[in-house]
N, C-alpha and C positions, 0 to 999 in steps of 0.2 A: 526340454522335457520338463515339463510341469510336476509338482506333488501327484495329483491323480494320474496322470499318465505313468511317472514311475510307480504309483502301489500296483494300478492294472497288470503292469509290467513284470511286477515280481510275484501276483498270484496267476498272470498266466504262466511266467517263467516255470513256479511249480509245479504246474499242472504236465508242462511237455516236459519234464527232466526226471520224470518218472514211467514204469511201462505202464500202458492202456487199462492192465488190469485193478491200478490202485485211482485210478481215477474216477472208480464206482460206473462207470461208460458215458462220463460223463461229455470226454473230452476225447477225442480222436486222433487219425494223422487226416482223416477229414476236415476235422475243424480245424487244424493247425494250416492244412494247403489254402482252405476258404479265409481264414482270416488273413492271410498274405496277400490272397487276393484283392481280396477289399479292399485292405488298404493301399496297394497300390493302387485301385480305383479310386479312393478317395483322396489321394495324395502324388500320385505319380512316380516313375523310375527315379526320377531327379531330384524328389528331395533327398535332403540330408539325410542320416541314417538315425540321428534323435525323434526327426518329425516322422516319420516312417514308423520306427520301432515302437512310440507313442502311441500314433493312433493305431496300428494292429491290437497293441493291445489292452487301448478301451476299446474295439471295437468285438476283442476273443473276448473280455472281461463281461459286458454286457450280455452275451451270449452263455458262458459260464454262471453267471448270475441266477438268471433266467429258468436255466436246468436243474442249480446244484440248490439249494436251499442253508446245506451249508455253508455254501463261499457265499452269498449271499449275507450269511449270519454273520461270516467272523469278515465280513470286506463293511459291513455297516462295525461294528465292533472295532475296528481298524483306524475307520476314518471320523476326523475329530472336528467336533461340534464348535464353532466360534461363540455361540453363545455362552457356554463354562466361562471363558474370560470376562464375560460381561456381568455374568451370575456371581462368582466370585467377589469381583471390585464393589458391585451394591453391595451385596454380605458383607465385607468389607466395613465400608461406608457405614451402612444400620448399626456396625457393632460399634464403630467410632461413635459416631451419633449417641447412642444408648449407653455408652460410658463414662463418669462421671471424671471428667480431664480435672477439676479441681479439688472434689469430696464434698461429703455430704455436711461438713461440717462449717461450710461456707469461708474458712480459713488459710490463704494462704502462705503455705511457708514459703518464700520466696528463694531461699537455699533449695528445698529438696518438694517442689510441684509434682503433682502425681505426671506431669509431662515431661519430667524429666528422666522416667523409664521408657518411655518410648524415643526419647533423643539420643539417650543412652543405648539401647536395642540397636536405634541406626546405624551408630557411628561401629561400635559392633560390627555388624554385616559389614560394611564397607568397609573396615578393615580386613575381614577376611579374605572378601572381595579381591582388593587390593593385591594381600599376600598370594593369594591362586594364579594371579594373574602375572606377576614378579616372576612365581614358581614356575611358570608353564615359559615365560618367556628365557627367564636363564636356561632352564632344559631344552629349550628349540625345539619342543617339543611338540605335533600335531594336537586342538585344542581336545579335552576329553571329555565327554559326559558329566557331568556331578553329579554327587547323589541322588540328589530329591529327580533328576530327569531318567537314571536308572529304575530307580523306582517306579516310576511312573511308567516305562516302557514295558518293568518285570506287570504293573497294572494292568496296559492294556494287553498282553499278552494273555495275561490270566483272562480278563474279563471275555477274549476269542476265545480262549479252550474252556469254556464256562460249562460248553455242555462236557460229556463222561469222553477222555480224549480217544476213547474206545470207538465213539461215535462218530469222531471226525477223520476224513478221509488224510490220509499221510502228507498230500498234499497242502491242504489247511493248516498242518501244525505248523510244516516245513515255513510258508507265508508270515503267518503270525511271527515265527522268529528270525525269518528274514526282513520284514518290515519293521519291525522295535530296533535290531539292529541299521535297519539303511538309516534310519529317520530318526538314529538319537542325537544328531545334531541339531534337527527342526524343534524336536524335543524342550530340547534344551531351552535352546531359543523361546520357545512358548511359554514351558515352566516361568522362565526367570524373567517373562515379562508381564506374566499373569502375576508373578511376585510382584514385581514391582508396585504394577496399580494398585494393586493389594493394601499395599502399607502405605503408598500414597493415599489410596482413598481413605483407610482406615484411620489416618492422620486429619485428612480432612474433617472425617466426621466428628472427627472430636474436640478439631476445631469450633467447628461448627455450629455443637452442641455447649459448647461450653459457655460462645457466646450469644447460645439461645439463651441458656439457663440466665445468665447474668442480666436479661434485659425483665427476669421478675424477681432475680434476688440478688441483694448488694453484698459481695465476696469484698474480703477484708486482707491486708496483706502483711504479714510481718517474720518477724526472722527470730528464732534463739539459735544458741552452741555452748556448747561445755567447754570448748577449745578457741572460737575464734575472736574476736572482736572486733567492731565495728571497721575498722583500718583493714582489718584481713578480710571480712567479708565484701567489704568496697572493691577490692585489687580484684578478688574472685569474681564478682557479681561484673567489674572493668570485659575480666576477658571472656565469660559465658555469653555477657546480653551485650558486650559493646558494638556488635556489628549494628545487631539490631537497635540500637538506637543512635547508631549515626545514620543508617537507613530512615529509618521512620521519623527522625527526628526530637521522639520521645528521651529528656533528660533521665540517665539514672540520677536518683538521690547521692548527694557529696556524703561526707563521713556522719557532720552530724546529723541530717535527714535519716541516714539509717539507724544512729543509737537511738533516737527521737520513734522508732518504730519497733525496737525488738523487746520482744516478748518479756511481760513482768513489768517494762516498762509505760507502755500502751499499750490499746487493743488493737494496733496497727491503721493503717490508712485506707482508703479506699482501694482496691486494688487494680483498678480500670488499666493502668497504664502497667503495669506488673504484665497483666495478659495480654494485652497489645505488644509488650517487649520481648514473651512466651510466644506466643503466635510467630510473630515475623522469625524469631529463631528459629521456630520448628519449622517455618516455611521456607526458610534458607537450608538449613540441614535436612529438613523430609521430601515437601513436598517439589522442590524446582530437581533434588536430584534423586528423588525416585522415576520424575514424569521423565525426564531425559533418560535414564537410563531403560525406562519403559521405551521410550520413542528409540534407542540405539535397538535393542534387542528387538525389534518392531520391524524394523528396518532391515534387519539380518533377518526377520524369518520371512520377509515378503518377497528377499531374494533368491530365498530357498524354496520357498512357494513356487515361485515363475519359473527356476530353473535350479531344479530337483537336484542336487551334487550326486547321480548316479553312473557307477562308471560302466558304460556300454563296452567296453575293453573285454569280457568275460566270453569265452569261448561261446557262450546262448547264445546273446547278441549279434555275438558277431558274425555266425549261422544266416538269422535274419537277416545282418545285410546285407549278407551275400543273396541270398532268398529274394531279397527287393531287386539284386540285375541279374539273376539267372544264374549266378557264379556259384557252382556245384565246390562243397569245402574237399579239399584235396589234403589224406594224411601220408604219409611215410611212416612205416615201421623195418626197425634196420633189427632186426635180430643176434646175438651174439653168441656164438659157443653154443645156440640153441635154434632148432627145426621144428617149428609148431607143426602138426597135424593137419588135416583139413579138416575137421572141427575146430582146433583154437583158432584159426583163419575165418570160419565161419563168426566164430566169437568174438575177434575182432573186430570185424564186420559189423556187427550187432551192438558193441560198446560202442563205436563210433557214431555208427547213428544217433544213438541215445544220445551222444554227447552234441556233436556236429548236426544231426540233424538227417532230412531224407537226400537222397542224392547224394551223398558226402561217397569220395571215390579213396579209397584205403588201396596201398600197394606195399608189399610185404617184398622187401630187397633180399637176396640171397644173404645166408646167413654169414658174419663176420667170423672167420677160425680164430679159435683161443691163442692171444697171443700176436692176432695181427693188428692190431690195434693200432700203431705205430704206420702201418702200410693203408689205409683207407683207399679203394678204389673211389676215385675222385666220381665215377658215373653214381654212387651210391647217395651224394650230397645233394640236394635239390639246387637247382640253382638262381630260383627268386622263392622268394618268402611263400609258405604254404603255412595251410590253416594246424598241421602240425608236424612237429618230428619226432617220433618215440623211437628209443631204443629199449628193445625187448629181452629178458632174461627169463632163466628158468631158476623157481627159486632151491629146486634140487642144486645147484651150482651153489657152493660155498663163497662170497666175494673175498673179492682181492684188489686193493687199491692200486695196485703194478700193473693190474689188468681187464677187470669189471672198470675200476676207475680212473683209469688212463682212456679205454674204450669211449666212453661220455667226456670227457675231460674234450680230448681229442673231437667227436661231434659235434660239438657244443661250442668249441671255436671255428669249425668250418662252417656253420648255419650263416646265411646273408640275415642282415641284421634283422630285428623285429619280427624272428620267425620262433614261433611256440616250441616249446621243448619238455618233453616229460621222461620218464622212465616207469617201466611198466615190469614186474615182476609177476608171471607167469605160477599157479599154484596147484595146477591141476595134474602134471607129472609126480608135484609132491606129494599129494594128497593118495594117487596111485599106489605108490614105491612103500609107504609104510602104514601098516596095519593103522585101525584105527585107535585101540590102546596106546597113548603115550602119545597119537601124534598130532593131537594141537598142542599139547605142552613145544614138539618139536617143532611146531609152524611157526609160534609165538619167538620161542630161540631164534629160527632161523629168522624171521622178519626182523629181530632187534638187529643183527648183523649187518644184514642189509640197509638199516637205517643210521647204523654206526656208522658204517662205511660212505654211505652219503651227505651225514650229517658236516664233513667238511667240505662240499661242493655249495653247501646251500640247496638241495633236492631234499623234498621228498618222496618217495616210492612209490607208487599206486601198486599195489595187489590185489589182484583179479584170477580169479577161478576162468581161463577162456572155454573150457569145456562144460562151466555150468550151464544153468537158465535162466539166470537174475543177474541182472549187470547194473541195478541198481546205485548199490552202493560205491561201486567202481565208479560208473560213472560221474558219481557226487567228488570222489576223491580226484578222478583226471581232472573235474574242471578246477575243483580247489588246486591242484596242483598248477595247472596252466594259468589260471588264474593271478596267484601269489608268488610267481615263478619269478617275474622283474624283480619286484620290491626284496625278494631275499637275495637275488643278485646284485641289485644295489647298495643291501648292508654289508655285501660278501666283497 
């Protein structure tokens, strides 16, 4: 999957992980069945499930386009112009150019060259460089964002919700800060290569300029100090310009060729070989390793480009590809200490779709008595991997780690490997049982309990009202849940 394939991917994503009515009617379970279709027309049952999942969705994105003027707005806003890097590096370049590398006074010190702020700046950055990279590697740590690419994410983010976010459909916010977040790796990558040629060219240019200037005015070259003397300045001037003039072959001046030039003494020498000996320095130090580190970061974002780092693992996804061979998602819901209605069944019902998708087949197991936890009817366990396994409470139930968390404890090792697992806390008994005075303060109590209580499994909770009418937000939190579920097991 490509950069474009995965943005398509995550502003159709947004579009169906919401209900029909926040979509302005833009977006349907119409267009969700036609664009499956498609793309199995355009692509076949047998592709992969990247090549599949990709083109459905440039092929819903195109379509969404078309309709919304919004997505439209913030998917041009989104996606990034390669000409900026090239605009940049000229900008760059003009301002090298236009910079006066020697001064106006046609005089140069040869201790302290106005080029010697910019070699200095370098070595700078690459040092910090350096140190980030130390850092990130004793930590073992996944590589992170840096600022200037955060910023630039928190940028293009703003610049989509440009218009009044009043205006923009829920769907569009949700994109925009789903895409700054997929793509701040690429981010990254781009920022720090746009920097690059940056300072490469801006080095050039003042290269450049410097020995424009000199072919209509003769710069002179000489040295003072309060503190050094010709012997110390020689040793220094040895380790600053010696590469460069065993490279280039240009002699430094011996001891006394340099008292013979400093300041008070003469008006210095010509300075031809001084900038030639400047030059090749900052050509050693700026431009060979900016341009490599241009062409590394270059190279990493061209691999990002071809193939998007996005993980299809995500309950959406993974919906589609089952969608591409007909495999209808199949949940299990195992009940504990608690008997849903036939409304929170119907509710259930309706969160899973949302989440899983149309077809998606939910079966609701007799419910487990308080206490048997220990005893599990083995027909209760599915016995190959299904699209999920919840176990269900009511959050009127006070938890009990002997027995809420022995129940999941217990589940959770019976599931055949690679099979999804969440816990689902039931709110709509609560919501009944006590007045409405005083009773989010008690919703809020009871949910931190139940999170207390989970917070040594590694879970967290999804709570959901089964007897409302917006399963919205629910269904945001089951996928984050199913989602994040491995990786906190893995730290667990």
């Amino acid at each position: 999957m490509n950069e474009s394939e995965a943005r398509s991917a995550l502003l159709v994503r947004a579009y169906e992980t919401v209900p029909p009515a926040q979509t302005g009617g833009h977006w349907s379970e119409d267009d969700r069945a036609w664009a499956t279709q498609a793309a199995l027309q355009s692509v076949g049952e047998h592709a992969g499930a990247a090549a599949f999942i990709g083109r459905r969705s440039q092929i819903a994105a195109e379509r969404l386009c078309a309709r919304d003027s919004g997505a439209k707005y913030v998917w041009r806003a989104m996606t990034w112009r390669p000409w900026i890097g090239w605009a940049l590096a000229l900008l760059a370049f003009a301002f090298g150019l236009a910079a006066d590398a020697v001064g106006p006074a046609r005089q140069i010190n040869v201790l302290a060259p106005p080029l010697l702020v910019l070699l200095v700046w370098n070595l700078v950055v690459y040092a910090v460089l350096l140190l980030r990279a130390v850092t990130r590697r004793a930590g073992a740590a996944a590589p992170h964002p840096g600022p200037l690419s955060q910023l630039l994410a928190r940028a293009a983010h703003a610049v989509a919700s440009e218009r009044r976010m009043e205006q923009l459909a829920p769907p569009l916010t949700a994109f925009a800060s789903d895409w700054a977040r997929a793509s701040a790796g690429l981010t990254a990558s781009r920022l720090a290569r746009i920097l690059h040629w940056a300072a490469a060219a801006f080095a050039g240019g003042a290269l450049f300029g410097m020995y424009l200037r000199g072919i209509a005015f003769e710069y002179r070259a000489g040295w003072g100090s309060t503190f050094l003397d010709a012997s110390a300045v020689h040793a220094l001037l040895s380790v600053v310009l010696g590469p460069a003039a065993a490279i280039s072959g240009i002699a430094l001046p011996d001891v006394a060729g340099l008292a013979a030039i400093r300041a008070g003494v003469s008006p210095g020498e010509n300075a031809a070989r001084w900038i030639h000996l400047y030059a090749v320095t900052l050509a050693l130090s700026v431009l060979l390793p900016r341009t490599l580190m241009a062409l590394r970061n270059y190279l990493a974002e061209r691999r990002m480009v071809n193939r998007f780092p996005l993980s299809l693992d995500e309950a959406y996804f993974q919906a589609i590809a089952r969608a591409q061979h007909g495999v209808a998602a199949e949940i299990r819901v195992l009940p504990y200490s608690f008997h849903p209605n036939q409304q929170a069944a119907l509710g259930l019902h309706t969160l899973m779709l949302q989440v899983f998708g149309p077809g998606s087949e939910v079966s609701v197991a007799p419910a487990v008595a308080f206490g048997a936890e220990d005893a599990l009817d083995a027909a209760l366990i599915p016995g190959a991997p299904v699209a999920l396994v919840a176990a269900l409470f009511s959050l009127t139930a006070t938890p009990e780690r002997e027995n809420h968390g022995a129940f999941i404890d217990a589940l959770a090792a019976r599931l055949p490997p690679a099979t999804p697992f969440a816990v689902l806390i039931d709110e709509a008994a609560f919501g009944q049982r006590f007045d409405q005075q005083g009773a989010t303060d008690r919703r809020l109590q009871r949910r931190a309990a139940w999170q207390r209580m989970l917070a040594a499994t590694g879970r967290v909770p999804v709570f959901v009202d089964l007897e409302g009418k917006d399963f919205t937000d629910a269904g945001r939190a089951l996928r984050a849940a199913i989602d994040t579920a491995p990786a906190r097991a893995a730290q667990g």
